[in-house]
C-alpha positions as CSV (number, residue, x, y, z in Angstrom):
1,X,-29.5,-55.4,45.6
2,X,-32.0,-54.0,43.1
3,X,-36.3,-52.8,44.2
4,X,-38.1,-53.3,41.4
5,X,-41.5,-50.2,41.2
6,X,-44.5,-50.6,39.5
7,X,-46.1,-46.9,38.7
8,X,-49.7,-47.9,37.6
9,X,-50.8,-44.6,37.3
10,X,-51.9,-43.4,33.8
11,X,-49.6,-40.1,34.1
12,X,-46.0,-41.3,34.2
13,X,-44.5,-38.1,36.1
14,X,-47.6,-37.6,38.3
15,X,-48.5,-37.9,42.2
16,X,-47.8,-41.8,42.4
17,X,-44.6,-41.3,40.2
18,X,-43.6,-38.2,42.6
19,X,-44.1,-41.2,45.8
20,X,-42.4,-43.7,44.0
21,X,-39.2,-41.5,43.8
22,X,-39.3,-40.5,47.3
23,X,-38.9,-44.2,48.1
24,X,-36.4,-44.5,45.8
25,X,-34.4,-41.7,47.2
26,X,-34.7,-43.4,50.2
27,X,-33.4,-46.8,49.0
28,X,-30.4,-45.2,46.9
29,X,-29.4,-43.6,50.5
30,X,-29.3,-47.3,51.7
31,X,-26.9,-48.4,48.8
32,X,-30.0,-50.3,47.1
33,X,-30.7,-49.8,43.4
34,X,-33.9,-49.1,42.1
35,X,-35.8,-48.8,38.7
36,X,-39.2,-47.8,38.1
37,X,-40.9,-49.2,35.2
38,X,-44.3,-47.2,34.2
39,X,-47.0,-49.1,32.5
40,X,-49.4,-46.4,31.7
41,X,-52.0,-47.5,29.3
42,X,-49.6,-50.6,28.1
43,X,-51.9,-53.0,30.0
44,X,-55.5,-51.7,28.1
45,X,-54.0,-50.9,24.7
46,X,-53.0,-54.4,23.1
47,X,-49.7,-54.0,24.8
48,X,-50.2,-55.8,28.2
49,X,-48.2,-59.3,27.3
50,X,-45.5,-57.1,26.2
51,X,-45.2,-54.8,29.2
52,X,-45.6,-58.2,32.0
53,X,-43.0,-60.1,30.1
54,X,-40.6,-57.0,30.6
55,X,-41.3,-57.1,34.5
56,X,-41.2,-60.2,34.7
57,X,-37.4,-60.4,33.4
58,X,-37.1,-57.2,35.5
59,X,-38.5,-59.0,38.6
60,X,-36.1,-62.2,37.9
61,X,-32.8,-60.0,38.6
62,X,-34.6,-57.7,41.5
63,X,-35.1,-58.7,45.4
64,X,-37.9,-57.1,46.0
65,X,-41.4,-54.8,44.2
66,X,-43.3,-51.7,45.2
67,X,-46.5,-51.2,43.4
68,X,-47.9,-47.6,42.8
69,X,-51.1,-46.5,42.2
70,X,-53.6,-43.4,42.4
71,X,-57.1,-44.2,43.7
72,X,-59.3,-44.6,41.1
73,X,-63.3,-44.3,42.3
74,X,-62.2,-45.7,46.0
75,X,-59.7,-48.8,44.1
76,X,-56.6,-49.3,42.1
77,X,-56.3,-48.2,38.6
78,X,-57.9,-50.6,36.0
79,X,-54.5,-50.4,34.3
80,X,-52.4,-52.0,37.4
81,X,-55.4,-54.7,37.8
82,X,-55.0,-55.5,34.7
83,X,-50.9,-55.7,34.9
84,X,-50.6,-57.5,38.0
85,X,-53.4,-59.9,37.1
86,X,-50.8,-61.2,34.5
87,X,-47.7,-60.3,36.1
88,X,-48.9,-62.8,39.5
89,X,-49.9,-65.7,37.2
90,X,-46.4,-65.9,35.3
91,X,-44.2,-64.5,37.5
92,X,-45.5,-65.6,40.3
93,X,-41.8,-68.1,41.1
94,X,-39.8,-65.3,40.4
95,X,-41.9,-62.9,42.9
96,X,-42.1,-65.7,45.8
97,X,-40.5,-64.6,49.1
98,X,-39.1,-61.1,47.8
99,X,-40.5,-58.3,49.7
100,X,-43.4,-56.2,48.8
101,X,-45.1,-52.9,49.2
102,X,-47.7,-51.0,47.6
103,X,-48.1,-46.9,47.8
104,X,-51.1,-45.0,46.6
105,X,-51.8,-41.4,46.0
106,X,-54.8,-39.7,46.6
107,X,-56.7,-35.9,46.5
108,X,-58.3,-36.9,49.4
109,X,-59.8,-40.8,50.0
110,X,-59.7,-43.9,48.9
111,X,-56.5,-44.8,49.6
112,X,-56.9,-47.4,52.3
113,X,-59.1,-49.2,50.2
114,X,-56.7,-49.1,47.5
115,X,-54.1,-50.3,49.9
116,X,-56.0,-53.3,50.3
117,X,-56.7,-54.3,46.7
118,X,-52.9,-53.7,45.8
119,X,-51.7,-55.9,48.9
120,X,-53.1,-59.3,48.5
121,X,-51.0,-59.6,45.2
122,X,-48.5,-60.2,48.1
123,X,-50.1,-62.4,50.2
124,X,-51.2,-65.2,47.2
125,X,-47.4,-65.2,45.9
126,X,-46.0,-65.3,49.9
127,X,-44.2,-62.5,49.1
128,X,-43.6,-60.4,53.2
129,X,-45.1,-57.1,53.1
130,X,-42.8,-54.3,54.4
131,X,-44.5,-51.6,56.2
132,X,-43.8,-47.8,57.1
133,X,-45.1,-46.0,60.3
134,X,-48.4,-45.8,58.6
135,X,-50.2,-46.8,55.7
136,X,-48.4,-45.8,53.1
137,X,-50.3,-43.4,50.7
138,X,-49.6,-39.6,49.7
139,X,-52.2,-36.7,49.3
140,X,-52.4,-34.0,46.3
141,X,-53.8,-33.6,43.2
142,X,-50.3,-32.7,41.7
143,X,-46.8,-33.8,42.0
144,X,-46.5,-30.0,44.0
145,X,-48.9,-31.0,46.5
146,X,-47.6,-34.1,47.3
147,X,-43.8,-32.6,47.9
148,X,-45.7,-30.4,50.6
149,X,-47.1,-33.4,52.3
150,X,-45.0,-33.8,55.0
151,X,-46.3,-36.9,56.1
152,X,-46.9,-38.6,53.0
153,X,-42.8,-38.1,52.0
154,X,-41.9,-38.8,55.7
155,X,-44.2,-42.3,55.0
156,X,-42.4,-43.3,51.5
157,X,-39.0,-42.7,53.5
158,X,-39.6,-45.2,56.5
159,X,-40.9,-47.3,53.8
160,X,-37.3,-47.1,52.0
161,X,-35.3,-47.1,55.1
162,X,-38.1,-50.5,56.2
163,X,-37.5,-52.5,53.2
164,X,-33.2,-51.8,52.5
165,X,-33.8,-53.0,56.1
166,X,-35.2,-56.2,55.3
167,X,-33.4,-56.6,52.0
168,X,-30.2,-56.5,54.2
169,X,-31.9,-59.0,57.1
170,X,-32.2,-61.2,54.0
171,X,-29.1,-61.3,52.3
172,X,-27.6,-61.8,55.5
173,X,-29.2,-65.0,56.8
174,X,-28.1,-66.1,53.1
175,X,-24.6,-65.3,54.2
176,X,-25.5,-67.6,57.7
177,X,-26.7,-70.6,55.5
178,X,-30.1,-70.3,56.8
179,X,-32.3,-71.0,53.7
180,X,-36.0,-69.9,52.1
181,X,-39.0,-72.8,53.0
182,X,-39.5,-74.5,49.4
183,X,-42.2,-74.1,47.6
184,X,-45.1,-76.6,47.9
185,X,-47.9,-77.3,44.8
186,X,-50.8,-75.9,45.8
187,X,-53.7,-77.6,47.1
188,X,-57.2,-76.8,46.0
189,X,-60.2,-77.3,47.1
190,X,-63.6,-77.3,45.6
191,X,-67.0,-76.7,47.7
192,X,-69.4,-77.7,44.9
193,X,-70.1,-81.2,44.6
């Protein structure tokens, strides 16, 4: 079993990076493989059909994505908009009923509305959102702040231990025969006449 991250932040070893890894530690405890893919500035610089279509192969042979950001003035960076935007409109059958999470890191605020942003991603592509035992965000302004946040690493482990959990839940009601609801077409509706 593979977890597919996203680090959206614009400095590839940074405070969302430093998160990502402690999830990842956390995972590669549980036997799970991870790999996280860093988009930087790919997805404002020309770059942005190049980077999705290299998730999106990513995403075809993983079982589930965590999406990283830092807060941005109170959001998600411009750069992981941007990615995911793409990304969910031509991955979206690949990403349907894996399991999702999104982290953030923060010097102080902004982080639950960041949260917010990144997670309906999840919800439009019916992908289940694993949780920790709090919202999942780190504090610091520097990878060394966030190793002394305590609270933020013990976070981004339940998160690792929740969703090798789930992955395992999964694969065995595979093993029982019991098999995912199939997709429907969507139905639209439009409140202008």
């Amino acid at each position: 079993m593979k977890v597919l991250m996203i680090n959206g932040s614009r400095r590839e070893k940074g405070c969302t990076y430093t998160a990502l890894s402690v999830v990842a530690k956390a995972l590669n405890e549980e036997n799970i493989d991870t790999e996280i893919i860093y988009i930087g500035k790919d997805a404002v610089n020309g770059k942005i059909d190049e980077a999705v279509k290299n998730a999106a192969q990513k995403m075809k042979e993983s079982d589930a994505l965590i999406v990283g950001s830092p807060v941005y003035y109170a959001g998600p960076t411009g750069e992981v908009i941007a990615f995911l935007d793409r990304l969910f409109s031509v991955a979206e059958s690949d990403l349907r009923l894996k399991p999702a999470a999104c982290i953030t890191s923060a010097r102080r605020a902004g982080t639950t509305a960041t949260l917010d942003d990144l997670g309906k991603y999840f919800a439009f592509a019916e992908m289940p959102v694993v949780s920790s035992r709090y919202w999942n965000m780190v504090h610091g302004s520097s990878p060394a702040d966030v190793e002394l946040d305590e609270e933020g690493k013990q976070i981004m482990t339940v998160l690792g231990k929740n969703m090798a959990w789930i992955l395992r839940c999964i694969e065995a009601g595979k093993k029982a025969g019991i098999e995912k609801p199939g997709a429907v077409k969507k139905t639209y509706t439009n409140f202008i006449r």
